[in-house]
Each structure stands twice: as structure tokens, then as C-alpha cells.
C-alpha positions, 0 to 999 in steps of 0.5 A: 505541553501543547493539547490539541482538540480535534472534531473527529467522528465515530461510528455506530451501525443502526439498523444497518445504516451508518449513523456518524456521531461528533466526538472529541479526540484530543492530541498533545505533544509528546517531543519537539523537534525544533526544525525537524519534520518528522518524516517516519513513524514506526511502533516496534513489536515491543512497542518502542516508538522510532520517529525518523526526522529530517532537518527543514531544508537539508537532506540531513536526517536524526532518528528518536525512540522511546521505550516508554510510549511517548513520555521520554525520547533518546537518541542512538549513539551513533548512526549507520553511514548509509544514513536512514531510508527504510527501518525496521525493528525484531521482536528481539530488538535488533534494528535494522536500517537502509540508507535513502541509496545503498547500505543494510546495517543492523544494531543490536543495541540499539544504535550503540554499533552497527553492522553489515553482512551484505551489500546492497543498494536501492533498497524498498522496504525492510520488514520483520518477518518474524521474531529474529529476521527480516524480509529486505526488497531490493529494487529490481533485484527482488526479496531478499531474507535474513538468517541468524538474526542478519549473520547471512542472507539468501534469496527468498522471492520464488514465484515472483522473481524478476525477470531480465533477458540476457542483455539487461532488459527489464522484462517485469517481475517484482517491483516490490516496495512494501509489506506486511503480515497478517494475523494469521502469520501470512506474508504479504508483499506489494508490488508497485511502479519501481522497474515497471512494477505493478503485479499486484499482492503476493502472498507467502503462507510458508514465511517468505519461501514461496510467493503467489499473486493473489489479485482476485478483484485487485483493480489497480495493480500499482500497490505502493502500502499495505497494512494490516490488523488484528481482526484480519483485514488487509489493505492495499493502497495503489498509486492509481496508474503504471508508470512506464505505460505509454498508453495508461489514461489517468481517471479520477474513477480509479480507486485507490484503496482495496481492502480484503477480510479473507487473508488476501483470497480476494478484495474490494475497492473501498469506493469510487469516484473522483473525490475518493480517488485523491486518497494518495497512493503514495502515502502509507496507510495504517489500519487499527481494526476496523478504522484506516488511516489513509492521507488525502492528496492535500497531506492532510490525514484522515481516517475512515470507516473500513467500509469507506462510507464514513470519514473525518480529516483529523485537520494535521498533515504529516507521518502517522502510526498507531501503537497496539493499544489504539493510541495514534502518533501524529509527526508534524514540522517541529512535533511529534503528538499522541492521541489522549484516546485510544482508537478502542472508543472508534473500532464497532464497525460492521464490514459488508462482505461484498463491496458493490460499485457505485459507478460503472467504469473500465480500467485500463488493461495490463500489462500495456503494451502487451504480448499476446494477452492481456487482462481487461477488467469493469465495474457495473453499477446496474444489472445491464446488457454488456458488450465489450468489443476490440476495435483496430484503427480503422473502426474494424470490430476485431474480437467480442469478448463480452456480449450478455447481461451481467449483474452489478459488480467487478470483472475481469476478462483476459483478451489474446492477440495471438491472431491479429498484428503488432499496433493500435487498438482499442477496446470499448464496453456498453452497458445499458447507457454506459460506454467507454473506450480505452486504447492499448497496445499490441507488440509482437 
């Protein structure tokens, strides 16, 4: 058995002030995979450990699990013919797998035989939305729901049901590629670049039947992950930009991790900044109370304070997830780890409930293009006298949609070229000694 010891951190709050003390955290192997990465980890409601492994050099993929946190591994009799994309496991142990292109088949006994009572293709996430049934997303297509535990399937995406005109086009709406649930029983569902995606986080209080978008202080709408905990944080990891925007400007200033304490109402960004900001947005993000996970764009794992003002790169690149208990799982080429500690001994730390700034900046606004309106938003670092400006091409100042003093902090101001011609133009924001200047979009 191979142990492995890692110089981590954890965390104490002295007078308000976050003081990092040296810890030992230690990880040993659990499973060898000889030439295998280990590509998805997932811990089941039951607790069952699934790892998902891709052969070195092919597209060939196995799947694992064990019922006995780690200490010995099985493998299914069989698996689906779609092969394996996304997975997701029932409190009543049915699992349900998706292949990396079409096929939806589920097992109840744990890969013995498979089943499938609905085709479809291009699906982004599977998740449990409660004991017995699951939520699927389906690119393009929008939210699809199990009934009787897989037997017959229906639509369950109203309130953010894609939308299309009538000669196929694509006219936004979903997008969604992941969810998750809060503590509370809420649905969450995370709405990223697939199709033009990027609406932001949609929240469901009645198990998936109605859907809002709950965005309030959201500054980057690409959400790609979300993850929640037991003590009710929920986070939204971005990909920092909107694919199909010829106009988005990519800035190492735009955050890529939000964080909301009150069920979804509202988030914050964790941090700004160009070295913060190479916190993958591609990459899942797992949360143990007040202790996130996250991957630096380097593959390299790290985990962090729920504020963002304290990390620790845990020097191992690869899949990741934590059980209920706090033991952290670590899929690397060839291994699967487990952590000797639980992230228990990591967890008392104090949230702020306001998450300030620290550099001014100004996002780029969406939709882009845009018709009539759209929704521009900042961030000021300083209480400043703010002026936010439209200009056209020639230099012509066309709208003011902000001129006052305003506190440090976020915000968001819609703008409505309903009075003015389809093309170019830009929008620009002085703030004391910060100034900025976007271009976007106008097509009527």
C-alpha cells in the first residue's frame, strides 16, 4: 500500500483575521488501476464509491465501485452499449448511465442487466433528484424527469425551456450541463456555453417541475459545475466567457468562482484577479462545508477556504470527490487514493456575509450581440463618482446610464437600444481613476 503525505493547510479565525496553520494530510491507495486514468469519481447516497477509468491512449473506459468505502473494488457484469458519459446513482441503488454520445440505460442491480425506456442523445448531466428518480439535460433539448424510478419519462424544464424558431435556429435557452441540490431539498441547474448556453443558475423549490433564474449578483453566467453542502452553501463554477459571442473580450479579472449562503437568492464572487481567475471553470468543484475544492488551470487540486482568502494545491492532479464523513477520494493515472483524515479537522471557518471586491472591473455585457436590451454589470473597489456611458463609432456619446457616486461593491444596470440603429458601439465606465471601455453589439 502506498501512503502519501501531503503539506496541506487548515484554518483558524482569530479575531476575524484568517491565520493558515501547517497540518499533515495524508492519502494512501485504495485501487490500482494499471494504465487507466481515472476520469469520474462519484460517492452515491448510499455511500458506494463509482470511479469511472479511461484506458491510457484509447477511448475505452471501465467503471468500479465499492460498497465498503474504498477497502475492496468490483467491477459490473456488464456495461450499457452506449458506453459511459455521465452517471448517477438512486437512494434506492439504481444507476443510471449515459454514453459520451447517445443512449440512457439504467441497472437495478448494479450492472447485472440494463435497461432503457427513452432514447436520447447528447446528454449533459444525469442527477438524483430524489429517492427513486433522476433529472437528465439534454443539449438543446432542455430537462428531462423520470417517473417510477426510469419506466416513463416527461419534460420538466418550464421556466427555461429552450427555445427555437421555426426554421431550426437556435434562439437560446438552456444550455444546461449540471446540477445539484441543496439541503434544503432545492434543485439547482447550471446553465453553460452548450448551444449559446450561459443563463446563469436556475432554481426549483417544487422537485423540478417549475424553474427560475435566480442570478442576482452572478457575474459570469457560463456556469459549467455546481456543488453544494450540508451547511447550505451552494457553488457556481464559470468557464469565464460565452462561446458564441464574437464580441466577448476574455480578462484574467473575471472570477470564476461564485458562492451563495442563502439557497441561490443571491452570490458572490469568491475573488478577483488574474491569479485566482486560472481556477478552471471546466473542471468540477466539490464543497465539504466550508472547504471547496476546486482545480487550478495547471490540473493541479486545490482546496480553499469558503471565503477564497486561504488555499493549499494538494500537489496531485486528477478526478475528486468526498464522501459524507469528509474522507476526500483523489483519481490519478493508474491510482485511486483516499485521504487518512477527514476534512471534519479542516471545516471552522467563519463565512462574511458580504463578499466585497477587491479590484474594480466591467464585465462584458449579455446577451451579445443583443436586441433591444441588455444587462451590463461592475465591480468597484472604492466608494467613487461612476459614470457609465454608451458611445457609437464615431465617438458620439449616446446614452448615460450611470452618473453618481456609488459604494464599493457589485452591479448591474440593464441598457435599451430600442432608439438607436443596428451595429457597433461601445460602453465605457469612470470611476474615480478607473476606466474601462467594452464594445458590443446591437442587431435589430
Amino acid at each position: 500500500m502506498k501512503t502519501l503525505h501531503l503539506m496541506t493547510m487548515s484554518f483558524l479565525m482569530v479575531s476575524n483575521v484568517l491565520v493558515a496553520q501547517s497540518t499533515n494530510l495524508t492519502f494512501h491507495e485504495v485501487f490500482s488501476f494499471p494504465n487507466h486514468y481515472v476520469i469520474k469519481l462519484l460517492v452515491a447516497p448510499s455511500q458506494e464509491i463509482l470511479a469511472v477509468t479511461s484506458e491510457q491512449y484509447s477511448n475505452a473506459s471501465l467503471l468500479f465501485y465499492s460498497t465498503n468505502a474504498g477497502n475492496t473494488w468490483l467491477q459490473p457484469a456488464s456495461l450499457p452499449p452506449c458506453g459511459i458519459g455521465s452517471i448517477a446513482v438512486t437512494k434506492q441503488g439504481y444507476w443510471f448511465i449515459s454514453g459520451p454520445f447517445w443512449g440512457l440505460f439504467q441497472s437495478k442491480d448494479k450492472g447485472t442487466t440494463w435497461e432503457s425506456n427513452i432514447d436520447l442523445s447528447d446528454v449533459g448531466d444525469i442527477f438524483p433528484k430524489d429517492s427513486t428518480d433522476v433529472l437528465v439535460s439534454v443539449i438543446g433539448k432542455g430537462i428531462y424527469s423520470s417517473r417510477g424510478s426510469g419506466v416513463s419519462w416527461y419534460e420538466s424544464d418550464k421556466g427555461i425551456r429552450p427555445d427555437w424558431d421555426s426554421t431550426g435556429q437556435w434562439l437560446g435557452g438552456t444550455g444546461i450541463g449540471t446540477f445539484t441540490k441543496s439541503a434544503e431539498g432545492y434543485l439547482f441547474a447550471g446553465s453553460g456555453e452548450y448551444y449559446g448556453g450561459g443563463s446563469g443558475v436556475a432554481r426549483s423549490k417544487d422537485r423540478g417541475q417549475t424553474w427560475h433564474y435566480t442570478n442576482k449578483g452572478l457575474l459570469d453566467t457560463t456556469v459549467a459545475y455546481l456543488a453544494t453542502s450540508s451547511n447550505g452553501r451552494v457553488i457556481a463554477s464559470s468557464v469565464g466567457r460565452h462561446s458564441q459571442d464574437p464580441l466577448f473580450e476574455v480578462s484574467d479579472s473575471i472570477p470564476h468562482l461564485f458562492i451563495s449562503t442563502n439557497s441561490g437568492d443571491s452570490w458572490c464572487a469568491l475573488f478577483h484577479g488574474a491569479d485566482y481567475q486560472k481556477f478552471s471553470g471546466y473542471n468540477p468543484v466539490a464543497l465539504f462545508k466550508n472547504i471547496i475544492f476546486s482545480t487550478y488551470y495547471n490540473g493541479k487540486i486545490y482546496f480553499m477556504s469558503d471565503t477564497g482568502k486561504a488555499r493549499q494545491s494538494l500537489g496531485l492532479k486528477g478526478s475528486f470527490a468526498i464522501d459524507s464523513s469528509g474522507f476526500v477520494y483523489i483519481g490519478t493515472l493508474g491510482s485511486l487514493l483516499k485521504s487518512d483524515q477527514s476534512l471534519n479537522v479542516l471545516s471552522s471557518i467563519s463565512l462574511p456575509t458580504v463578499s466585497l471586491p477587491i479590484h474594480s472591473f466591467l464585465y462584458q455585457n449579455y446577451p451579445n450581440p443583443f436586441n433591444p436590451t441588455t444587462l451590463i454589470k461592475y465591480s468597484l473597489a472604492q466608494t467613487s463618482l461612476v459614470n457609465l456611458s454608451i458611445y457609437d463609432v464615431l465617438g458620439r456619446k449616446v446614452a448615460t446610464l450611470v452618473d453618481k457616486e456609488q459604494s464599493l461593491g457589485n452591479y448591474e444596470v440593464e441598457f435599451d437600444g430600442s432608439n438607436l440603429a443596428s451595429g457597433v458601439y461601445f460602453y465605457r465606465i469612470q470611476a474615480g481613476s478607473f476606466i474601462q471601455t467594452k464594445k458590443f453589439m446591437l442587431i435589430k
